[in-house]
Each structure stands twice: as structure tokens, then as C-alpha cells.
N, C-alpha and C positions, 0 to 999 in steps of 0.2 A: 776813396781813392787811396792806393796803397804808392808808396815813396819808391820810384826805378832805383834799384840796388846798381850804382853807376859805378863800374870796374872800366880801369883803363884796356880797351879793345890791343894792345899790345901786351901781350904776357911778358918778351924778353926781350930787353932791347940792347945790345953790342954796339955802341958806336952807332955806325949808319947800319946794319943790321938791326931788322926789327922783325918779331917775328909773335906775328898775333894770336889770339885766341880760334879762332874759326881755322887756322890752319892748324893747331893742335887738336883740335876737334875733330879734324878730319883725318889725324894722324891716329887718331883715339879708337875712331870706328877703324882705322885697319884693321891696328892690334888685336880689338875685340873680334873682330870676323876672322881673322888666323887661329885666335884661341877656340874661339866658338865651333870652326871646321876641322880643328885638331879631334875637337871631342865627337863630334857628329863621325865622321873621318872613319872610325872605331865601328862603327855599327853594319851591320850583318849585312843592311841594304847598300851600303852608301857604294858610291861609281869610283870615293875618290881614297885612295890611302894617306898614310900620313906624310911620305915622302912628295905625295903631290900638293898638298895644300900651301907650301909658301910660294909655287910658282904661279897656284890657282888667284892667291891673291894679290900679285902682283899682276899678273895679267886683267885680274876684275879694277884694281886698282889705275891701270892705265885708262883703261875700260870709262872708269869714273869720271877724270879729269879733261881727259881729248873728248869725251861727249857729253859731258856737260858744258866747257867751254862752246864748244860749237853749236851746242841744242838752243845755249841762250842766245849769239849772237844772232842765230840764225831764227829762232822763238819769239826773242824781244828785244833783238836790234839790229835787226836786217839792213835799215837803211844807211847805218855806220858801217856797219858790212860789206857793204856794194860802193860807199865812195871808200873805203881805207881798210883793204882784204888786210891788210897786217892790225890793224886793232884787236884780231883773234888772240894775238901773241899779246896783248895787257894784261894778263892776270891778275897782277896788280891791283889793276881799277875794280876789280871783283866782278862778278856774274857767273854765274852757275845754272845752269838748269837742272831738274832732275829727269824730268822729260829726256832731254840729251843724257841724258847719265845711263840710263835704263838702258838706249840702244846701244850707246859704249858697251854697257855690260855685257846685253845680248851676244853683239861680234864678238868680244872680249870671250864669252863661252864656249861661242862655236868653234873658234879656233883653238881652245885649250883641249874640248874635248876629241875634235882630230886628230891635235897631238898624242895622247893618253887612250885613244883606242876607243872611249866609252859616246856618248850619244847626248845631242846638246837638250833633251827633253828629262834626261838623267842627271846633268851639269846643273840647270838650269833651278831642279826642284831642290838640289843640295844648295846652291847657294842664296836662292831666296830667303830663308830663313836668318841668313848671316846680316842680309842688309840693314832691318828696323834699328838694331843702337847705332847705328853710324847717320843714318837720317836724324833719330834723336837728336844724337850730339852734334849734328848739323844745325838744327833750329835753334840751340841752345847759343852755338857761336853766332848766329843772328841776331840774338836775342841779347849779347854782349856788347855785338859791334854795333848796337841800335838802326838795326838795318830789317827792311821786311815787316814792320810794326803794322799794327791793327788800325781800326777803323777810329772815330768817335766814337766814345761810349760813356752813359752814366752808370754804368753798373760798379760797386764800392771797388771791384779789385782792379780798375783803369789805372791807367799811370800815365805820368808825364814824362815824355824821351826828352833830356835834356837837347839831344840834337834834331829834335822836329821845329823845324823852325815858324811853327804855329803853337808849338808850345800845347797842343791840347790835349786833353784827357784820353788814351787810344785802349784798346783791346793790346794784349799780350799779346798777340795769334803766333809769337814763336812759340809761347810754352804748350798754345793749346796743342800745335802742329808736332812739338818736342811730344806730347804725351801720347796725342795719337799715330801718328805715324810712326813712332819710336818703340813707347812703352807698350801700346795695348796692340802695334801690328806685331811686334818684337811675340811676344806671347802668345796670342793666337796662332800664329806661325808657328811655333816652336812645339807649341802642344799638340798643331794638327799633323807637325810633320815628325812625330815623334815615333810614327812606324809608318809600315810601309804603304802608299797612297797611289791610288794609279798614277801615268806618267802624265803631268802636267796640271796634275790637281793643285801642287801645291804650287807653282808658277799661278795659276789663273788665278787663286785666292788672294795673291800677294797681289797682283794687277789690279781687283775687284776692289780690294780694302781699301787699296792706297787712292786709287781714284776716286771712290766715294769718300776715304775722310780728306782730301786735300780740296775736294769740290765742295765738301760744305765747310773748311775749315776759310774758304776766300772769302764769304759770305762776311768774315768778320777780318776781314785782311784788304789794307790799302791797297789798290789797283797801283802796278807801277804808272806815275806821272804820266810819262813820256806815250802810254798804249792808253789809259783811262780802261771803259769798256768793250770789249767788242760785239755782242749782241744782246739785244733788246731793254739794251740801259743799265744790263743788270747784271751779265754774266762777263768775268773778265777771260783773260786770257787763261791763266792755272785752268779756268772751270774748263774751257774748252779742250783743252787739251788733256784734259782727265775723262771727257766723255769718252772718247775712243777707247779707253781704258775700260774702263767700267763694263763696256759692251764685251770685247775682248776677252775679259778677263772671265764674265760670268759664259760668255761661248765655250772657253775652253774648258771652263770645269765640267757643264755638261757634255763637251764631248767626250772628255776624259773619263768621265762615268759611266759614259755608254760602251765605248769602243774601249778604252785598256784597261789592261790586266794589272797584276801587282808586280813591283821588279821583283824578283828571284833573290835569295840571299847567296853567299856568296860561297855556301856547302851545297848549293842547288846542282844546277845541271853544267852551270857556265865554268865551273869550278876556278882554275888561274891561269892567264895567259905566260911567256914564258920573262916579263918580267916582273911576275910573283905579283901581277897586280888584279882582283878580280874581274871576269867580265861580264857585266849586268848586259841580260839579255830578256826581251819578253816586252820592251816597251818600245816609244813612235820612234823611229829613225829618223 
């Protein structure tokens, strides 16, 4: 059994001002997706220029927050939901889903790429790639605030959550979920989208991965209380709601391998619209 490295879940505390770690975490993956879409930004294929990327992530950034709030209440706490519509506005009390976070995104694209001219299957594949460190460092501030903790387990590297108030030996399953969802989606994404891939390839990749490693990563992850399981004794909620995924995600790569082309770079035929931004043409509308 290895000793939970126990940091106080508040980084910086002002008075009554407190302001914890899982929210600099999530201020962490901004910055890294702003830097990450400066550098991608540059490349021959990309929809988006450099002057579009801080509104791009402010908009994905809304994206995050009003749909993950909503995904969980409405995910895994419906029935708070329907007697007291304003317990949305808690933030506070924490819940997030990523599920809800995903669809934020989606609208959060569609409408950035209306703005900008370009096409939400072209938005979509630039900023999948940005997401994996900001999931990371998502699990990681879980993983601080002793929240989302693992199953029982005797295997040597269990720990004990000073705040489980069973005190037992559990699975990490935030670092497992930090490494893969984070580190190994982070990578594979980045290498497979590191030229040009037909239009929606690299969306369904990102969909396919995340829902197979999130659906086996609950396998060693506490069911929350309040849901337990929802089918067959054994699949919880996260699994279920990663099936859809999975399905989805490996659809769309083969359609996108049958049906599109590669985007065009940006000396191709689409050359620049008249505010000097290129216009990727040749993929789904």
C-alpha cells in the first residue's frame, strides 16, 4: 500500500476567498490548449489563424463549464434538478460531467466556426487535439481534492483517502484516468493529427479513445453512492454513457475514410478570404 500524498485541496486562501486546486487545474488546461492552438494555428491545414485562437478558447472554455454543469446535473442528479432548477447555479458543491462538457464544446464550435467562416467538421478536428492535458489535469485535481476515488483493491500501490470514510484500501483511478485520458489520448491525438487527415477523422478518434478508456477505467472507479449501478450489477453510469461514444466515434472514422478528402492547405485553391484568414474547402459541411 503506498501513503496518499494528502495536500490541502485549497491552493490559496485570502480571507474568505479560497480558491482550490481542481480550479487551477482547470485554469491550467486553458492555458495549455491557447498555447497548444497557437502552435497547431501555424500549420498549412489548420481553419483557424493566430488571431482566432483566444476567442476560440474562450468560447470552447464556456463550452466546458455551462455543459458540464448541466450534463452532471442532468446525468447524475436529475432528481435535485426537478425539485430545485436553481441548484444548477452551486458550483460550489462541485460536479462536472464530461459528457455535458463534450456537447458544450460541440455548440461552443459550431458557433465559433459560423463566426470565422470555416466549417464545424474543420473546428472540431483542430481542437480535439487541445483537450487531453486539460482532462489530465482534470483527474489530477480529483485526485487532490480526494474526490472520484477507486474501488477496493489489494494491489501494493492502493491507498488510503484520509476522507473515505471507510478508511479502505482504494484504486487511484484518478491517476489511472490522469494517464490515460490525458497523457496517452494527449499523444496519440497529436501524432495522428499532426498532418492532414480526412474531415472528422480525428473527432471520431478522440470520441472512440475516450469512451473505451473511460469505460474501462470505471471498472476500477467507485460508482457514485447516490446512482450505484445501472445495468446488469455491473456497468455504471460513466460506462453507459461512453457506449454511445464508442459507437459514434468508430462510425465516424469510417465514414470519414470512405467519403472525405484531405483539407487543402492554405496555398491550394481556397487561397484567403478578405480578412486574410484562409478558407479550408474540400471537407463535410
Amino acid at each position: 500500500m503506498l501513503t496518499y500524498p494528502e495536500i490541502d485541496p485549497v491552493a490559496i486562501a485570502i480571507g474568505p476567498l479560497k480558491v482550490h486546486w481542481y480550479g487551477l487545474m482547470y485554469l491550467a488546461g486553458f492555458v495549455v490548449a491557447w498555447w497548444l492552438a497557437l502552435r497547431r494555428s501555424t500549420k498549412s491545414w489548420s481553419p483557424v489563424i493566430k488571431s482566432e485562437v483566444e476567442d476560440l478558447i474562450l468560447y470552447c472554455a464556456i463550452g466546458v463549464v455551462v455543459g458540464g454543469r448541466l450534463g452532471y446535473m442532468f446525468f447524475y442528479n436529475l432528481p435535485q434538478l426537478l425539485d430545485n432548477p436553481l441548484s444548477m447555479l452551486r458550483v460550489w458543491e462541485g460536479g462536472m460531467s464530461f459528457h455535458g462538457g463534450l456537447v458544450g464544446v460541440m455548440l461552443a464550435t459550431t458557433l465559433y466556426a459560423r463566426k470565422i467562416g470555416t466549417t464545424f467538421p474543420a473546428l472540431i478536428d483542430f481542437v480535439a487535439p487541445l483537450v487531453p492535458i486539460g482532462l489530465g489535469l482534470g483527474r489530477i485535481g480529483n485526485f487532490i481534492g480526494q474526490e472520484l476515488w477507486g474501488r477496493p483493491t489489494d494491489v501494493p500501490w492502493g491507498m488510503v483517502f484520509p476522507r473515505d470514510p471507510d478508511l479502505l484500501v482504494r484504486h487511484p483511478s484518478q491517476l489511472y484516468q490522469a494517464f490515460l485520458e490525458g497523457l496517452v489520448l494527449f499523444a496519440v491525438l497529436w501524432w495522428f493529427s499532426s498532418k492532414p487527415r480526412p474531415r472528422l477523422a480525428v473527432g471520431g478518434l478522440f470520441v472512440t479513445l475516450y469512451g473505451v478508456f473511460r469505460f474501462l477505467a470505471e471498472f476500477v472507479r467507485e460508482p457514485d453512492g447516490h446512482i450505484g449501478f445501472d445495468l446488469f450489477g455491473w456497468m455504471t453510469r460513466g460506462q453507459l454513457l461512453s457506449l454511445p461514444m464508442i459507437v459514434a466515434g468508430i462510425a465516424l472514422l469510417v465514414w470519414s475514410y470512405r467519403t472525405q478528402p484531405l483539407p487543402e492547405g492554405r496555398a491550394g485553391k481556397g487561397g484567403s478570404n478578405k480578412q486574410g484568414r484562409p478558407q479550408v474547402k474540400g471537407g463535410a459541411q
